[in-house]
N, C-alpha and C positions, 0 to 999 in steps of 0.2 A: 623631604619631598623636593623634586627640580621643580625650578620655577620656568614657567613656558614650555612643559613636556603637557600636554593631553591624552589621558589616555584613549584607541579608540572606541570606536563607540561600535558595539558587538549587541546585532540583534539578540532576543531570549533565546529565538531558534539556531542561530547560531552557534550560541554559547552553548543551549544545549545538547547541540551536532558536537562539539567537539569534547563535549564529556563522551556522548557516548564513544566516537574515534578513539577515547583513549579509554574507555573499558575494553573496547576492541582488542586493544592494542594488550591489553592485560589475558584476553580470552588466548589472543592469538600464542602469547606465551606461553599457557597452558599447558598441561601433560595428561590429555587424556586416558592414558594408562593407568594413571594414578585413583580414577573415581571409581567410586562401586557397580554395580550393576544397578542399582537404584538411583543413583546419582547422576550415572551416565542416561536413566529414561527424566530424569527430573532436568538434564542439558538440553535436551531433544525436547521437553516442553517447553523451558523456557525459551528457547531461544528460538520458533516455531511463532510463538505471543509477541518475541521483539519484532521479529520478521512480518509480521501483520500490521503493527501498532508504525514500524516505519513504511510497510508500505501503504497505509492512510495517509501519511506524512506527503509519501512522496506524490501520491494523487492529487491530495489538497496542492499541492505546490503545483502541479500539471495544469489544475484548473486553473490559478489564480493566474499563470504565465497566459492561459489560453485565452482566459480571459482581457486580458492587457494586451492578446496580438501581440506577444512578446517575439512570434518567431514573424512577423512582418519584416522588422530590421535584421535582413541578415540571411534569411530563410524564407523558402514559401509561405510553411506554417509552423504550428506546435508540432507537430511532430518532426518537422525536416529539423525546427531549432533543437529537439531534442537529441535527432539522432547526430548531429553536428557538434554539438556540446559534451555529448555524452557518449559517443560513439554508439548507441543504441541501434540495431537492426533496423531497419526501415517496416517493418511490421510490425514489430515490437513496440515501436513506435507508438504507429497508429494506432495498434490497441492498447497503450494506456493509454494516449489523448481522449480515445472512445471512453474507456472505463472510470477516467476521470470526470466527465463529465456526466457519466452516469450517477455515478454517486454521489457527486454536486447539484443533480438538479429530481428525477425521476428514481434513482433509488438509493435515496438518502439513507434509510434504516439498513440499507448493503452495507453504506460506508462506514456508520457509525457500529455495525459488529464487526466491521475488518480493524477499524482504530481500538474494540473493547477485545480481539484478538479472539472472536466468537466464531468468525471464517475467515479462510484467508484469502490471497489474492486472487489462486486460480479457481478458488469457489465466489469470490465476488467477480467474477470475469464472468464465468458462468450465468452466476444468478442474473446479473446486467443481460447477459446476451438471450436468456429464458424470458423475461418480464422485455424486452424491446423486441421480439420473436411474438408475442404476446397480440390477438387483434384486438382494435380498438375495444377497450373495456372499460368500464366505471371506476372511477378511480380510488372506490373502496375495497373493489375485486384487485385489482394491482397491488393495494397495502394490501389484503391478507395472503396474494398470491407470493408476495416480497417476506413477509413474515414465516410462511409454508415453506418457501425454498431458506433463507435463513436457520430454521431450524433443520429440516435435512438435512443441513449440514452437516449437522456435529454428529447424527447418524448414521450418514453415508460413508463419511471419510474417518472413520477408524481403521486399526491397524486391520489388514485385512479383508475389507469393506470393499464395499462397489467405489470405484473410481467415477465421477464425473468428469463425461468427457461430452462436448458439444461440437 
């Protein structure tokens, strides 16, 4: 061991960023020629779940910046620092800062089945924009209207299925 070397110091979600970057990097390899016809629908699910469970990820992280007025220095807002950082469309934008904050404050149970990969992001986009569309309601009629749309989900969007589009 050197003495005076430290190693740094790598958040959990970092460190776990860059496992996954380097599964990636193994996917990317890949030859998908090579997999079955069962194999190749078992890729297209799995990787449909990671796509949901990182875009929770990447919302929670939208919030927590939103929060911090992180795009003050530097940017209007969260989304101008978004799209600056990240080259993100200027709508695109907006509507994760909006979606982000949907599922951090008003439709939490959105966000916690986009993170368990139950819907994903353009049906929590959706559901967010259904339930804030919404008039003033009781806010036991919201949970079960958020739980209703939630499980539509997984009904509507099958192969072949009605597409939701708002």
């Amino acid at each position: 061991m050197s003495q005076g070397v430290t190693p740094p110091v790598c958040h959990r979600m970092l460190a776990s960023l860059g496992d996954v970057e380097a599964g990636v990097g193994g996917l990317a390899e890949g030859n998908c020629w090579s997999l079955s016809d069962a194999d190749l629908g078992r890729l297209f699910d799995r990787l449909a779940a990671v796509e949901s469970r990182l875009a929770a990820v990447k919302l929670a992280a939208v919030a927590e910046a939103d929060g911090r007025n992180i795009g003050v220095s530097g940017a209007t807002s969260t989304a101008g620092w978004l799209r600056a950082r990240v080259r993100m469309h200027p709508g695109e934008a907006r509507r994760t800062v909006a979606l982000a904050k949907a599922v951090r404050s008003d439709c939490a149970a959105t966000g916690v089945a986009l993170a368990a990969a139950q819907v994903n992001a353009e049906q929590a986009r959706v559901i967010a924009q259904v339930l804030g569309d919404l008039p003033p309601v009781d806010a036991a009629v919201q949970v079960k209207a958020e739980e209703f749309l939630i499980g539509q989900a997984a009904v509507l969007e099958t192969p072949g299925g009605v597409r939701w589009s708002v």
